[in-house]
ROGUVO-575528 format. One line per 8 residues: their letters; for each residue x, y, z of N, C-alpha, C. Coordinates in steps of 0.001 Angstrom, whole numbers, always signed. Layout:
REM residues N
a	X/Y/Z/X/Y/Z/X/Y/Z ~ ... $
//
This chain:
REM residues 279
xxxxxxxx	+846/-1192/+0/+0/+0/+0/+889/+1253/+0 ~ +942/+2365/-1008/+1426/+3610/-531/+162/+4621/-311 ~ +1154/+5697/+514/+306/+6555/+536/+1048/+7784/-277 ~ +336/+8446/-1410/+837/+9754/-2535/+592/+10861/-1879 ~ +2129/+11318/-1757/+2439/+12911/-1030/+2789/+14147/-1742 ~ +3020/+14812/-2162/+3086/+16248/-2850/+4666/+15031/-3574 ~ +5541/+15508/-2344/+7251/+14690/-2703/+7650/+13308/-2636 ~ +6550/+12568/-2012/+7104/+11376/-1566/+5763/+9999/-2247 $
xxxxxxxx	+6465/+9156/-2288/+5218/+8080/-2281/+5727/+7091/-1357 ~ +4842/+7232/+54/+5587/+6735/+943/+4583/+4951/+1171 ~ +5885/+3939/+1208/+5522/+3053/+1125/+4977/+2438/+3044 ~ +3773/+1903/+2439/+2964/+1711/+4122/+3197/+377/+3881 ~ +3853/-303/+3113/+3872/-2167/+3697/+4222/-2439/+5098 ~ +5251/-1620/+5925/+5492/-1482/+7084/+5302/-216/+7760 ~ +4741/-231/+8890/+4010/+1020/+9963/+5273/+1811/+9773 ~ +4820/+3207/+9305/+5379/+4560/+9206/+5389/+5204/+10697 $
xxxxxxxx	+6716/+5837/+11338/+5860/+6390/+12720/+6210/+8579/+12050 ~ +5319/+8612/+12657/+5117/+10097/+12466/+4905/+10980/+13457 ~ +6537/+11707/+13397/+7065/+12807/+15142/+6228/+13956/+14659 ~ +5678/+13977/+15926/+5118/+15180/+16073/+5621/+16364/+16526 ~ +5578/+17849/+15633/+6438/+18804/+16133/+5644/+19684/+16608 ~ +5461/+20148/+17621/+4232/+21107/+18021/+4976/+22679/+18398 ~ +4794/+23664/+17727/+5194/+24890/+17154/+4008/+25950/+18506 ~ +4091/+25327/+19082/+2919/+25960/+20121/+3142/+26085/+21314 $
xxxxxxxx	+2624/+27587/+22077/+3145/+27252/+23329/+2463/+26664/+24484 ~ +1104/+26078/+24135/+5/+25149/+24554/+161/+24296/+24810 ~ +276/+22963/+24216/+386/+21751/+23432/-22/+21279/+25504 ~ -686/+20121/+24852/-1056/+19757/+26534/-256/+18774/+26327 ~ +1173/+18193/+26171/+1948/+17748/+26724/+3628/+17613/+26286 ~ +3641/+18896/+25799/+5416/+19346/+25262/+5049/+21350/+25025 ~ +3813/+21929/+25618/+3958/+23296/+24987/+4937/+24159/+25249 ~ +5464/+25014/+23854/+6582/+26054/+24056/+7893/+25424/+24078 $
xxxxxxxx	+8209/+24090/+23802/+9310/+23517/+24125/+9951/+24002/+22345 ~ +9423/+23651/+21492/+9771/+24072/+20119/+8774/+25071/+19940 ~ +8766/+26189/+20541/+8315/+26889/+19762/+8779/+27923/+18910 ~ +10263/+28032/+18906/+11056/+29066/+18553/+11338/+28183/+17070 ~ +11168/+29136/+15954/+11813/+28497/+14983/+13466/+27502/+14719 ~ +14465/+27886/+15585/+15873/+27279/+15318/+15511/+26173/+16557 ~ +14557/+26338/+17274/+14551/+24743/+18369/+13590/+24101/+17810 ~ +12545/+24218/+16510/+11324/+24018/+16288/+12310/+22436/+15412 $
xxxxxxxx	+13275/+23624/+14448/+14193/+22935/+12931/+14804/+21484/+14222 ~ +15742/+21780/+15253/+16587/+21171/+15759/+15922/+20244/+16235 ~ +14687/+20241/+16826/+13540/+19036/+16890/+13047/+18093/+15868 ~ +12899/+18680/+14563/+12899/+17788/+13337/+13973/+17356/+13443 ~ +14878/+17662/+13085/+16466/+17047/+12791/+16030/+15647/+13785 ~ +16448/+16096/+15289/+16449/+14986/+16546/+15621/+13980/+16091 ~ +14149/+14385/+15279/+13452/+13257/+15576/+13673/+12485/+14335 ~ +14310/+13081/+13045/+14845/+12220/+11723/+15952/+11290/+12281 $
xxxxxxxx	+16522/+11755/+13427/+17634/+11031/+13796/+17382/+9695/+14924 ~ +15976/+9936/+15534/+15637/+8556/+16510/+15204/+7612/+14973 ~ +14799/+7923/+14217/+14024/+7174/+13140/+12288/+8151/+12815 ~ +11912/+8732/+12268/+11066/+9220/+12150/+10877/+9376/+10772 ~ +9665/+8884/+10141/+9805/+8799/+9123/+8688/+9750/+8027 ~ +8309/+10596/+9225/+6804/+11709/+8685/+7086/+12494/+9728 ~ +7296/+14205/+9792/+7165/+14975/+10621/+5622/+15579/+10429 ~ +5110/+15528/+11620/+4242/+16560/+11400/+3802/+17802/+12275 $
xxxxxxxx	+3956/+18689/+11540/+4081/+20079/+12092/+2772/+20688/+12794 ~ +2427/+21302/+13657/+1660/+21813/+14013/+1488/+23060/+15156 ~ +598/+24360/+14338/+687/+25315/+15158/-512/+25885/+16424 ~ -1389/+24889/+16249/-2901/+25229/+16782/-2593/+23689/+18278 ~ -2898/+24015/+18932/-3164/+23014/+20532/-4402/+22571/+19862 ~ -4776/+21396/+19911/-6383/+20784/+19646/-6614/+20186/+21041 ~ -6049/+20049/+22301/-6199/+19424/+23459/-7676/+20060/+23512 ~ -8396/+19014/+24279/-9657/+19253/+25031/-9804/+20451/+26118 $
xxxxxxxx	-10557/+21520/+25286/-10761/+22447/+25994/-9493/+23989/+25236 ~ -9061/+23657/+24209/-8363/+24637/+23831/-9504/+25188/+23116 ~ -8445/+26365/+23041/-9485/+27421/+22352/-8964/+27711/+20684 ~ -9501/+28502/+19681/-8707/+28224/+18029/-7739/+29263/+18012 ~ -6949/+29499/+17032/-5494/+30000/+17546/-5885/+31359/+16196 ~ -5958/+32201/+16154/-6159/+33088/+15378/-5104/+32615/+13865 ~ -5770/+32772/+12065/-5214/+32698/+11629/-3759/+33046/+11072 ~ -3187/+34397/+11127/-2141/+35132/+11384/-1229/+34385/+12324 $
xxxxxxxx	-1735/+34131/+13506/-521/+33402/+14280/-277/+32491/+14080 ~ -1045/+31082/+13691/-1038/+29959/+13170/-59/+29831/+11671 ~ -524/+30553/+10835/+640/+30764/+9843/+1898/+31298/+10679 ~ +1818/+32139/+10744/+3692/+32694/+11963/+3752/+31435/+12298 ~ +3483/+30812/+13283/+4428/+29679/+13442/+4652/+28388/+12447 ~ +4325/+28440/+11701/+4178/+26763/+10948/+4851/+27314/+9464 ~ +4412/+28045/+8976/+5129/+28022/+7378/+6457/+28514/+7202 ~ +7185/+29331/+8322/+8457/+29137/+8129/+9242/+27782/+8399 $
xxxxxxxx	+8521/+27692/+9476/+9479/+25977/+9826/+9003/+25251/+8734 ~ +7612/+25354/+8113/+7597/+24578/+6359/+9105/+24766/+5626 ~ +9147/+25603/+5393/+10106/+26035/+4283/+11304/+25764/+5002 ~ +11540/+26281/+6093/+13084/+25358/+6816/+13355/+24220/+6879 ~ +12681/+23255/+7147/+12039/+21914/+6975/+12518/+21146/+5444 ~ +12284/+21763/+4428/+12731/+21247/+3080/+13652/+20727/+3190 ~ +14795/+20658/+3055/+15886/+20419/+3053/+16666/+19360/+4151 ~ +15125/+18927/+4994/+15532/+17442/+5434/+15444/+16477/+5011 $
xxxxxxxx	+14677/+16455/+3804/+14289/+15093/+2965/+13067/+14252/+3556 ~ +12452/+14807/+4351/+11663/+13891/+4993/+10010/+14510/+4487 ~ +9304/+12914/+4689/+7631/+14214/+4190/+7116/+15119/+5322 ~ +6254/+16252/+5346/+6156/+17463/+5807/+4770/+17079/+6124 ~ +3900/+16912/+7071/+2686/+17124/+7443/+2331/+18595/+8103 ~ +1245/+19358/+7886/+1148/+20339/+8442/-617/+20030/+9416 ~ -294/+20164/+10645/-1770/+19468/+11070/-2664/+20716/+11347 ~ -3375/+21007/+10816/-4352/+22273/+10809/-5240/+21594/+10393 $
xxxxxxxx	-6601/+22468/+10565/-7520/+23011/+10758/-8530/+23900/+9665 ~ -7240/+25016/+9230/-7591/+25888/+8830/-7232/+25754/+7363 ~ -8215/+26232/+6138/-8215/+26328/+4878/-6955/+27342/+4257 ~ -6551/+28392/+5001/-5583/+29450/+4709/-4334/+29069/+4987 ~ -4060/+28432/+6018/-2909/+27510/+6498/-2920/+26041/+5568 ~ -4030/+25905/+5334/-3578/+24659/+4004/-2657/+24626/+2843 ~ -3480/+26043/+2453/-3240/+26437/+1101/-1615/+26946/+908 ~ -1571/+27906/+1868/+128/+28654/+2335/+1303/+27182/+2942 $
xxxxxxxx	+819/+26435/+3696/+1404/+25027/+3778/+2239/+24587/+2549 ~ +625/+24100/+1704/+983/+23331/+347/+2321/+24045/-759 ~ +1270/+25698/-397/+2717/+26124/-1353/+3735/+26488/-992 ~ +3975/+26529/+354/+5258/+26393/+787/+6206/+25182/+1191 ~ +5606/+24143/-41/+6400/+22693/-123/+5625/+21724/+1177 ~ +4698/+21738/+1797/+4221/+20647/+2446/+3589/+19820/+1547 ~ +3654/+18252/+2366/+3466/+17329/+1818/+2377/+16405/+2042 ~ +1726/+16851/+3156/+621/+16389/+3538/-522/+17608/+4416 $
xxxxxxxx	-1760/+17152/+4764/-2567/+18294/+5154/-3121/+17361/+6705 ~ -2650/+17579/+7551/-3515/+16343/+8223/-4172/+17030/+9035 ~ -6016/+16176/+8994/-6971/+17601/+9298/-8010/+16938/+10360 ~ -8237/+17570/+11510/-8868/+17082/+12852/-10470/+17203/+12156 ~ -11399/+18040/+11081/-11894/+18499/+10774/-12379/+17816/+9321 ~ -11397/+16620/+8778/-11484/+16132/+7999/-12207/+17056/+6713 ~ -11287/+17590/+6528/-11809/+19096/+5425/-12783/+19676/+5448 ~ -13946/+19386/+6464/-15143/+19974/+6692/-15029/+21623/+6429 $
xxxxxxxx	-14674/+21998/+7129/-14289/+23744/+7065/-14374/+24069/+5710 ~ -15333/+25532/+5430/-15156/+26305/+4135/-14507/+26551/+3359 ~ -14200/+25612/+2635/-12877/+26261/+1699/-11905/+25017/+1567 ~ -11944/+23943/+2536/-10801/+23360/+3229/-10937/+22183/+1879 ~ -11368/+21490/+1324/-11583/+20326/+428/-11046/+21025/-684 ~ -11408/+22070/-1305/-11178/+23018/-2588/-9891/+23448/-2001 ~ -8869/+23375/-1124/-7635/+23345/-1140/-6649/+22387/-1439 ~ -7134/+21359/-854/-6570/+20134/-903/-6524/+19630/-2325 $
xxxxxxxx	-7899/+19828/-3090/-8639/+18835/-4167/-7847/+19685/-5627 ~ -7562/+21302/-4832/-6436/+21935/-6213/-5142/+21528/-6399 ~ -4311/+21063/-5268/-3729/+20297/-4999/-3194/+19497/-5978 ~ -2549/+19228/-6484/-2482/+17481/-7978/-1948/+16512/-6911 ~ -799/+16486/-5871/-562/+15442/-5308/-420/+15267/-3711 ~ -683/+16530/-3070/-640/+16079/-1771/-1562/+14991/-862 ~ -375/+14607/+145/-1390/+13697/+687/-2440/+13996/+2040 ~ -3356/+13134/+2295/-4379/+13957/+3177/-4162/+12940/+4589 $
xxxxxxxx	-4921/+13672/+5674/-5421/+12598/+6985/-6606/+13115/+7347 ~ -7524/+12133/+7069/-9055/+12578/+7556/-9219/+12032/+8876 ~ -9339/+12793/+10243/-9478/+12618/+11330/-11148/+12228/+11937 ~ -11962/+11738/+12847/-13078/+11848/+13187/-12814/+12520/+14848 ~ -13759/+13478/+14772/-13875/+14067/+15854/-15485/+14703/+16009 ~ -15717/+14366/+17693/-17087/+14635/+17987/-16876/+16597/+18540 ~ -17511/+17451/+17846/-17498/+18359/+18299/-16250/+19631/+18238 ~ -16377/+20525/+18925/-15265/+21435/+18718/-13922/+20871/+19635 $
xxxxxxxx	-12315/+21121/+19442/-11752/+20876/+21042/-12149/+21566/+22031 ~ -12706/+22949/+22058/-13044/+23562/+23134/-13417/+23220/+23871 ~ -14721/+22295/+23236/-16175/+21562/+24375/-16237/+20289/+24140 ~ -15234/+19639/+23041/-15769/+17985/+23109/-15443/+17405/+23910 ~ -14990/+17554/+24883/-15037/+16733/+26166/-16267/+17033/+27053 ~ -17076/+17876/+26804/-17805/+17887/+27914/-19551/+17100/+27217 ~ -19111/+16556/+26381/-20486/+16254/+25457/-19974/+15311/+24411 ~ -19059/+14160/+25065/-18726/+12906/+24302/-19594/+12140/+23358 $
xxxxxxxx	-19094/+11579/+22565/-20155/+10786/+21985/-20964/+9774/+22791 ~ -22351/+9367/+22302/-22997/+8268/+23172/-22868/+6925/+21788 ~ -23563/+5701/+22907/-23740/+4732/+21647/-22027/+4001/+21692 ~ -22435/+2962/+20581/-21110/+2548/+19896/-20584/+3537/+19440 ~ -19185/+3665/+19419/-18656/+4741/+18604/-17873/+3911/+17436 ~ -17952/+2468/+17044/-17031/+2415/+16053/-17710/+2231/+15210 ~ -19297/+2211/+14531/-20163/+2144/+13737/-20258/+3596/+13292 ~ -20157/+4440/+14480/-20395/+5784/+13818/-19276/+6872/+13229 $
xxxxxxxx	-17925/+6135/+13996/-16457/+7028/+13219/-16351/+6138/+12011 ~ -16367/+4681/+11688/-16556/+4399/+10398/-17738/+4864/+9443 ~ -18905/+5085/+9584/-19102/+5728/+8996/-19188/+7078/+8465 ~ -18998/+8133/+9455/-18010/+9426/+9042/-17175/+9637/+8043 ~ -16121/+8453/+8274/-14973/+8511/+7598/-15124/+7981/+6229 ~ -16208/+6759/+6322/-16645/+6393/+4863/-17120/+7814/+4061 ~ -17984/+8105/+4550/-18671/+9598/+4166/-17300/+10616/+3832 ~ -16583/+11179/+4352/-15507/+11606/+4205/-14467/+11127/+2878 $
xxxxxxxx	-14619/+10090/+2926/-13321/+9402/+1862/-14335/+9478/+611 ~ -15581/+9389/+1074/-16267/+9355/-447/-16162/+10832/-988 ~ -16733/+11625/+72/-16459/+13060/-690/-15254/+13488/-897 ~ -14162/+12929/-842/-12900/+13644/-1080/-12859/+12857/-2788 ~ -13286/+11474/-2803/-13153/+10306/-4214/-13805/+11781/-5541 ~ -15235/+12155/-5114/-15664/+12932/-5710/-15402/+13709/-6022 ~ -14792/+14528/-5214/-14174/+15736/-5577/-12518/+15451/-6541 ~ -12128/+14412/-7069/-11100/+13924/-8168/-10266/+13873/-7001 $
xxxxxxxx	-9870/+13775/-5359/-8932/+13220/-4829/-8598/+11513/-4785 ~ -7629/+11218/-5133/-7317/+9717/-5867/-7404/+8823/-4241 ~ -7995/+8292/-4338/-7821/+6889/-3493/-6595/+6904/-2064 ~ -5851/+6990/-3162/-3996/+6332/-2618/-3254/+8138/-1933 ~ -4139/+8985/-2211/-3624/+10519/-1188/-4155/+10151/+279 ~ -5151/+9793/+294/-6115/+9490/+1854/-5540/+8376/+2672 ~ -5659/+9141/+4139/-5386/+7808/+5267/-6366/+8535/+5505 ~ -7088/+7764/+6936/-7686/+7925/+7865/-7401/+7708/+9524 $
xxxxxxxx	-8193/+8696/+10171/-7617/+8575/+11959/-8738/+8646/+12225 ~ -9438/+7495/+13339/-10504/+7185/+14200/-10769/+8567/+14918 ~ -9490/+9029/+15544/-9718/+9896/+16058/-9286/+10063/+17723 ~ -8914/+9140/+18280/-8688/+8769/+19662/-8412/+9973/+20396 ~ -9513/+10812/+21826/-9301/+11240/+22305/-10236/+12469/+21777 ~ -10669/+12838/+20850/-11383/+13537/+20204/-13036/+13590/+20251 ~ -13511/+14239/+21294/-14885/+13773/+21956/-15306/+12399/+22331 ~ -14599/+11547/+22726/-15171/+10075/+23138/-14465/+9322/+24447 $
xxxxxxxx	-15127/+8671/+25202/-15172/+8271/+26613/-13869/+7743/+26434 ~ -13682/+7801/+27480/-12693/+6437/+27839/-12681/+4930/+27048 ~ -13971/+4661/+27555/-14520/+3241/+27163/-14010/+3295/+25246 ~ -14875/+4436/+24374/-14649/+4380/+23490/-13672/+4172/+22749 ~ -12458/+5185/+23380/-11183/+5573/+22910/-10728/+3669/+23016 ~ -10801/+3056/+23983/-10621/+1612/+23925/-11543/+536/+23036 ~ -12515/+762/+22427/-13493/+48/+21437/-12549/+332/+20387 ~ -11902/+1682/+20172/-12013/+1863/+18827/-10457/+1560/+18637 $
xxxxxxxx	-9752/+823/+19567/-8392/+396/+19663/-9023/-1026/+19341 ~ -9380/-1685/+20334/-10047/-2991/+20067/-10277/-3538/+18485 ~ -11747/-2936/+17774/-11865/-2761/+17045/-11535/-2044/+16042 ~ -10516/-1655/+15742/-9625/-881/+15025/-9947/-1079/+13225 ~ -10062/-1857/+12705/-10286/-2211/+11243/-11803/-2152/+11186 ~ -12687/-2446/+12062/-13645/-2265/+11805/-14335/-937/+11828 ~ -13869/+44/+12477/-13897/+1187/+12870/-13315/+2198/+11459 ~ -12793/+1566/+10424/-11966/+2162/+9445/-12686/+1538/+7898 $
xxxxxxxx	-12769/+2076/+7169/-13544/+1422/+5832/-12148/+705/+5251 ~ -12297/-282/+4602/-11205/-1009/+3966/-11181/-509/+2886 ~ -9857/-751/+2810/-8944/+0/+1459/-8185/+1130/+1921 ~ -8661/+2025/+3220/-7847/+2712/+3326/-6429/+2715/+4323 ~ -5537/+3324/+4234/-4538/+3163/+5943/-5325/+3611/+6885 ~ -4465/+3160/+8141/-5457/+3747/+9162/-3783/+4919/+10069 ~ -4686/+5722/+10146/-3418/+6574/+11040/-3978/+6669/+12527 ~ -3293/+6064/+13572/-3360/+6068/+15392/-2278/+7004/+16093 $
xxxxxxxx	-3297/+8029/+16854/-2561/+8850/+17179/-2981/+8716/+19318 ~ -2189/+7813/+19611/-2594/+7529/+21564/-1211/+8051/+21727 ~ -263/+8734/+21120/+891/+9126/+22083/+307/+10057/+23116 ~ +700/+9510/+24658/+673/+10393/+26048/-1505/+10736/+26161 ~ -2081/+10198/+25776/-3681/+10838/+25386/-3891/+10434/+26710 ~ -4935/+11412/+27287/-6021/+11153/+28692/-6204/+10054/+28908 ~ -6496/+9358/+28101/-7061/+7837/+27948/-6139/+7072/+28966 ~ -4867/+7296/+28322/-3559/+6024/+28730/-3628/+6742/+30446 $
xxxxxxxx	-3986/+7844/+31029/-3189/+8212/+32140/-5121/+7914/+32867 ~ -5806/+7645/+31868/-7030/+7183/+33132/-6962/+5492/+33667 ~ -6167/+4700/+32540/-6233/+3074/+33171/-5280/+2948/+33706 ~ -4009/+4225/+33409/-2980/+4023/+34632/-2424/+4683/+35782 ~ -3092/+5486/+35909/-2810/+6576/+36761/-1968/+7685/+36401 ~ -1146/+7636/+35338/+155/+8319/+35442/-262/+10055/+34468 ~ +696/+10466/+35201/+137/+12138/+34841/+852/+11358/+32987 ~ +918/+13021/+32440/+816/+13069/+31205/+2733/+12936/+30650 $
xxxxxxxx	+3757/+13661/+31653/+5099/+13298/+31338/+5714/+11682/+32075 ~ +4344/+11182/+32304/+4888/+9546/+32740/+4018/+8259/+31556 ~ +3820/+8773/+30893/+3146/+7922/+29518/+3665/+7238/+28619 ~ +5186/+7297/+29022/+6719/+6971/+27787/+5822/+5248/+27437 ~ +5287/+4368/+28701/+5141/+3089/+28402/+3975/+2785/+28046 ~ +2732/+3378/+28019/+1618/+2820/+28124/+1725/+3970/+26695 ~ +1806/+4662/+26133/+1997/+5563/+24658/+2985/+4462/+23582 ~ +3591/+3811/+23890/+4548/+2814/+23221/+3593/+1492/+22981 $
xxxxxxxx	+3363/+897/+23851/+2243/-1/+24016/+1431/-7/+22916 ~ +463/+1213/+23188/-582/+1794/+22901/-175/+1709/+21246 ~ +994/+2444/+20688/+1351/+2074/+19724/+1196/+1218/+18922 ~ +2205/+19/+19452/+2378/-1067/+18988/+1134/-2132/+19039 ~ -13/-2028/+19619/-1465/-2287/+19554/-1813/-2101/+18604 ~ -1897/-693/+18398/-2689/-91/+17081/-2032/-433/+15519 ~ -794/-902/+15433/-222/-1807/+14326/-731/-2909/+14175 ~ -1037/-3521/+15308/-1203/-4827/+15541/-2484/-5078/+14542 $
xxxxxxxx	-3526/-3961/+15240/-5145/-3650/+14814/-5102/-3262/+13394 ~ -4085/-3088/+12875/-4175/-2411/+11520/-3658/-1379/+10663 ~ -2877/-466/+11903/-2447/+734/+11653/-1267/+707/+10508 ~ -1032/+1543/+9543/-214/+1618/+8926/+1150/+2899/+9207 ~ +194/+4000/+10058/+1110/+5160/+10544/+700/+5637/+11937 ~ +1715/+5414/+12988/+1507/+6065/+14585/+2290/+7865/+14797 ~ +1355/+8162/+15322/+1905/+9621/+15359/+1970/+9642/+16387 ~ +3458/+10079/+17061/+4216/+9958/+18252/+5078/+11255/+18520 $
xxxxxxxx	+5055/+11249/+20014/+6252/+12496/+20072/+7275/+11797/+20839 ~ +7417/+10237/+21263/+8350/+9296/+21322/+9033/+8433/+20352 ~ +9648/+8928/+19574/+9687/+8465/+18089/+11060/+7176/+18379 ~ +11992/+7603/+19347/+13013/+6485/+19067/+12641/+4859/+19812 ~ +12335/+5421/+21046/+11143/+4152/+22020/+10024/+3453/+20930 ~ +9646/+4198/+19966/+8094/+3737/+18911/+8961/+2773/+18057 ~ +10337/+3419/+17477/+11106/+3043/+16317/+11151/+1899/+16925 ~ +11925/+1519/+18423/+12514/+194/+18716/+11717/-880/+19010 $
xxxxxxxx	+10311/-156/+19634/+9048/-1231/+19636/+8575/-1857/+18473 ~ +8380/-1129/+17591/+8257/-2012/+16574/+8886/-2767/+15480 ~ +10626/-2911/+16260/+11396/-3198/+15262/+11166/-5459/+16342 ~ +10682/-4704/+17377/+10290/-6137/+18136/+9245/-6836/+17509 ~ +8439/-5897/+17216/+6848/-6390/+16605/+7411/-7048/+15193 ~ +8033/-6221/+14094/+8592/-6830/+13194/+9875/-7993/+13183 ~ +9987/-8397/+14564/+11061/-9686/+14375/+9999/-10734/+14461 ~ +9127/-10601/+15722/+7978/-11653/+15577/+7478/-11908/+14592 $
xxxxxxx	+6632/-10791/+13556/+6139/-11275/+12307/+6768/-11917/+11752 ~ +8259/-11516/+11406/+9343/-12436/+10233/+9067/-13908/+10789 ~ +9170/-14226/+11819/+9527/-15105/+12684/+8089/-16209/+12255 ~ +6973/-15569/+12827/+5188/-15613/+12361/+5162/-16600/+10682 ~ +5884/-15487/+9912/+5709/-16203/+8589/+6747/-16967/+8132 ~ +7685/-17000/+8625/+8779/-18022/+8438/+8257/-19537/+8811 ~ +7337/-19695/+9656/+6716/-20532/+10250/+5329/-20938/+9865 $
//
């Protein structure tokens, strides 16, 4: 399976992990640490160097209960580190939100759009869809971050983020976006219980329409620190875990801000398989 990026056609036969760079001084669990452009660059570098094989950039906090980051500032932080960024060789995710930050992204050499909002927003599909090759991440999320925690989803939730996302992948098919640009993310942590955020680990492929990748994003999430107690800078093990689960379930790309711990977990997961089919 690949997935088609503006620069890259990145091959998903084996789980991609994807460092997260957060350009923010929010972030509910690294904010302001990169937020300066020359520590933002030196953080990509670090994380090309644990093994990272997708950066993705981001200038907006989506934690539960943030508030939206005005457009002006959101560009200030993210499209210079775009354009600084080039010249690592690596693909470029920019995780927004916003249709204006898409567009300024794309043409400032990003390589992917990955969107909590799954292009819903005005404008946001007719950025992407002008686009000829970037690649996308359609996220499911119940509600705004501001308030989706206080008004979770009810019900099964993996009947209803698969079908979202079906809905989603169809309107992007329509709009002439090819098949092989699209992953998809359940969404973990994004208006849904506890319980859920664990159904939709459980059930992971079913929760996802086939044919597409699935992208799992549990690095450090509420979730992991409610079955274990541990605040949010003690998650290094149950975020690794959590990981290597969601491969297990199907995942083709984990988005992590533990990228060398992710790299080595699943270089375990991949001795077993060899091992699996050798047998």
């Amino acid at each position: 399976m690949i997935w088609q990026t503006f620069r890259f056609r990145i091959d998903l036969s084996t789980p991609r992990v994807m460092g997260i760079v957060n350009v923010t001084p929010d972030s509910f669990s690294d904010g302001g640490r990169h937020a300066g452009l020359s520590q933002a660059l030196r953080h990509c570098e670090q994380l090309l160097k644990e093994g990272a094989h997708i950066l993705d950039i981001g200038g907006e906090s989506t934690r539960p209960g943030s508030p939206p980051v005005p457009v002006d500032e959101e560009l200030a932080r993210v499209i210079p580190l775009v354009r600084a960024a080039q010249s690592l060789g690596a693909p470029l995710s920019v995780d927004t939100r916003k249709p204006e930050v898409m567009r300024a992204a794309l043409d400032a050499g990003a390589d992917i759009v990955n969107d909590i909002l799954a292009l819903r927003a005005p404008g946001a599909l007719e950025a992407v869809a002008a686009h000829p090759l970037c690649g996308v991440c359609l996220m499911h999320m119940q509600g705004e971050p501001l308030t989706m925690q206080q008004q979770p989803m009810s019900g099964d939730a993996v009947p209803q983020v698969h079908d979202f996302l079906l809905q989603q992948a169809d309107r992007l098919r329509h709009a002439g976006i090819a098949e092989e640009r699209i992953v998809l993310d359940p969404g973990v942590g994004f208006g849904k219980t506890v319980s859920q955020n664990f159904a939709l680990l459980a059930r992971q492929r079913e929760a996802t329409p086939r044919g597409y990748p699935i992208l799992a994003g549990w690095s450090r999430k509420s979730s992991l620190g409610a079955v274990t107690g541990l605040a949010v800078e003690q998650r290094l093990v149950p975020s690794i875990v959590a990981a290597v689960l969601a491969v297990e379930q199907g995942a083709s790309v984990v988005r992590v801000h533990d990228v060398a711990e992710t790299v080595a977990a699943l270089k375990v997961l991949a001795a077993m398989r060899q091992e699996s089919k050798a047998h």
